[in-house]
Each structure stands twice: as C-alpha cells, then as structure tokens.
C-alpha positions in Angstrom: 0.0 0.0 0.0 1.3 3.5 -0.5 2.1 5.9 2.2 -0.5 8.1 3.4 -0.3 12.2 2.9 -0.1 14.0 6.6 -3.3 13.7 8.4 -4.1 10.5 6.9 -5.4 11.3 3.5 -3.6 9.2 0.6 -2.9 11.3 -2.6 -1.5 9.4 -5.6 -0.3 10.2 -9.2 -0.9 7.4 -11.4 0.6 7.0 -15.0 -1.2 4.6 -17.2 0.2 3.4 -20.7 -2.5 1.2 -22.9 -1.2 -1.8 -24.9 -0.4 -0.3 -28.3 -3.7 0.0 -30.2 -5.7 0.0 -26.9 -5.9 3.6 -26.2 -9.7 4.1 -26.2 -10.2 0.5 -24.5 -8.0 2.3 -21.6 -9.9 5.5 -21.4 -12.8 2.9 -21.5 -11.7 0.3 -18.4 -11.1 3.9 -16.4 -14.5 5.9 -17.0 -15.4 2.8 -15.4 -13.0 1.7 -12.7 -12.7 5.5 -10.9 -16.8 5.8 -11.5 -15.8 3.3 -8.0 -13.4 5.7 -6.2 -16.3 7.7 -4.5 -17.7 4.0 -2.6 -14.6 3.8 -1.2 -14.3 7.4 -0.1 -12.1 8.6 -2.7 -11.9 11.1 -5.8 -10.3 11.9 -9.2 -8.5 15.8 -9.1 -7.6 15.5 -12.7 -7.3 13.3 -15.4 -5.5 14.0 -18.3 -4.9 12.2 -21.6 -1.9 12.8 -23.0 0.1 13.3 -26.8 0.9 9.7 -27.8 3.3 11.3 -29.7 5.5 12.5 -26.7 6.0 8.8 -25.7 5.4 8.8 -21.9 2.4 7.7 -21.3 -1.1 7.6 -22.4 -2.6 9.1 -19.1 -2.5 11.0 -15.9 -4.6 10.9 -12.8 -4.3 12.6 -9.5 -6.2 10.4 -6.8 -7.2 11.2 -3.5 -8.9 9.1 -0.7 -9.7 10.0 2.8 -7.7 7.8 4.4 -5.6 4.6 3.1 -8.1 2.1 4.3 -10.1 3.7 1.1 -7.6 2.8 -1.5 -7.6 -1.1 0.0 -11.2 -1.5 -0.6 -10.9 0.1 -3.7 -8.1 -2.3 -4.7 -10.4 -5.2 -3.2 -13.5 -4.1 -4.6 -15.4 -7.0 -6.3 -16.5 -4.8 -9.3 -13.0 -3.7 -10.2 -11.6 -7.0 -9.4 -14.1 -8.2 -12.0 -12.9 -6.1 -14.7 -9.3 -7.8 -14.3 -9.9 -9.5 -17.7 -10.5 -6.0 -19.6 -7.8 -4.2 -18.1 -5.5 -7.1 -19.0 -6.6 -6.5 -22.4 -6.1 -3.1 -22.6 -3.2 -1.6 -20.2 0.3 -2.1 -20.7 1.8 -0.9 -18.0 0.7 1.5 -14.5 2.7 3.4 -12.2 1.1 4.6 -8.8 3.0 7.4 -7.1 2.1 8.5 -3.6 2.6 12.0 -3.6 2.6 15.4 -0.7 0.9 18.3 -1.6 
C-alpha cells in the first residue's frame, strides 16, 4: 500500500500506458473503474490524456482518498476485481506514485 499524505489522507499520481492499439479501451476500463473511487471514499483531481506522440504515457490521474483504508477496498473491490480481464486487455503498464501536496 502506499504511504499516506499528513493527516491521513492518501494522494497518488498514477501513470497509465495502454497496450499499443488500446488507447480508447483504456480510457474505457477507467470511466469505469474510478466511476468506483467515491464508494470507497475517494476522488479523481484530474485526469488527463496525453500526446501519444511525446511517448510517456497515455494518461494521468491525481487520486485522493480519505484515508488509506479507502484505497484497500478500492483495490479489493469485487467490481473492479471483475474487470481484471479488460484491463489485462487493454493496459500495458501503471505506475502509482504516492505523492505530498
């Protein structure tokens, strides 16, 4: 799990890269899986998609929760867990960041 922000909160940066050709599957598996983030107490700052032609990747999401138990049950939760098969399909790689305002 990552570390939590000071006074308990958990803020992360997450870079997502789709499998080559995959793009809008990716943007697709995340409308989906952070339409969950509020169940669990958490939220989306920003999102961004970015240039494919700048090479890094695909997109960009600031995520906050109230407290880390919120990410775990995110991360546990049955719905998300269900779409395993999609996002195998569909992301290449992810990078969570924990991060300090």
């Amino acid at each position: 799990m990552p570390d939590s922000e000071p006074g308990g909160g958990l803020l992360l940066c997450v870079l997502l890269w789709a499998i080559p050709g995959r793009r809008d599957g990716l943007r697709a598996y995340e409308d989906d899986v952070l339409g969950l983030l509020g169940t669990h107490g958490g939220r989306a700052l920003l999102r961004y998609e970015l240039d494919a032609a700048i090479g890094g990747p695909d997109e960009v999401q600031l995520i906050a929760f109230g407290d880390p138990s919120g990410y775990e049950s995110f991360m546990a939760d049955p719905r998300r867990q269900a779409l395993a098969s999609t996002r195998a399909a569909v992301a290449g790689r992810t990078v969570v960041i924990p991060v300090v305002p």
